[in-house]
C-alpha positions in Angstrom: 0.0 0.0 0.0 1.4 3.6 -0.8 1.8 6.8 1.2 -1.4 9.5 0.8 0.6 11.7 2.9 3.9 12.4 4.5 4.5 14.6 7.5 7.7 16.3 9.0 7.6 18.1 12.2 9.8 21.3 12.7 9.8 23.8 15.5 7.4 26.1 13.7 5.0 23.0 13.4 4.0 20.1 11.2 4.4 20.1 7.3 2.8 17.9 4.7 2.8 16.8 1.5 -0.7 15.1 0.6 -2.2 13.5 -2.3 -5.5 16.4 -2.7 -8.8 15.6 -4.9 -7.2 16.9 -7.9 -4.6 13.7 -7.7 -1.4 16.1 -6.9 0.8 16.3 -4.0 0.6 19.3 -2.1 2.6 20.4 0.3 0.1 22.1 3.1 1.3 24.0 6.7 -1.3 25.5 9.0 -3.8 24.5 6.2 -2.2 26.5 3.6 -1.2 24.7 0.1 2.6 26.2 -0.5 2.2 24.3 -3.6 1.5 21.2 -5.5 3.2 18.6 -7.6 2.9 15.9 -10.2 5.1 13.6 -6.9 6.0 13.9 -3.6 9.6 13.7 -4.0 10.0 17.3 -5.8 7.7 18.8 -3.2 10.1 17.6 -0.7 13.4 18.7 -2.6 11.5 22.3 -3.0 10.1 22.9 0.6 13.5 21.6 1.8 15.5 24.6 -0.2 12.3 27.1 0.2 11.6 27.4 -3.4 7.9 27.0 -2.5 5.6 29.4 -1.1 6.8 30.7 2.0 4.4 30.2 5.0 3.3 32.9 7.4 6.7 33.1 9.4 8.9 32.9 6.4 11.7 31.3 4.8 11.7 27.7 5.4 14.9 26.9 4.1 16.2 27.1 7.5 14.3 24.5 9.3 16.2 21.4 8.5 13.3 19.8 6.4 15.2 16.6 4.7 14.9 16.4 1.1 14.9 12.7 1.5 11.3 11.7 1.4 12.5 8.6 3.0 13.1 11.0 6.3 9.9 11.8 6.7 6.6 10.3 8.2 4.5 8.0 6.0 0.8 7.7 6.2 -1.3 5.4 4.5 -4.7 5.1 3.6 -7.0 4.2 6.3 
């Protein structure tokens, strides 16, 4: 069975990246889509080096988001 979602907490609070009804990853904070993306990997990659939208408090580039999909939390479908 494969991921609908992967999460990554930070100090600033939890990020995702979730498969939305339009069949793209997104990444979402606070409820916010920062962007979406044909895979999860990319979104990753991009939130990791802040080449998304920037949430509320900024840059976050600085957060130590991996860019390894593999480092961050799966969750399947229930």
């Amino acid at each position: 069975m494969r991921p609908v979602a992967y999460s990554h907490k930070t100090r600033h609070g939890t990020f995702w990246i979730a498969i939305q009804q339009d069949m793209r990853w997104h990444i979402v904070f606070d409820g916010d889509s920062l962007g979406s993306y044909a895979s999860p990997q990319p979104a990753a990659e991009e939130l990791a080096n802040g080449y998304t939208f920037w949430p509320s408090f900024g840059d976050p580039s600085g957060l130590g988001i991996p860019e390894d999909l593999g480092d961050w939390t799966p969750h399947l479908p229930r």
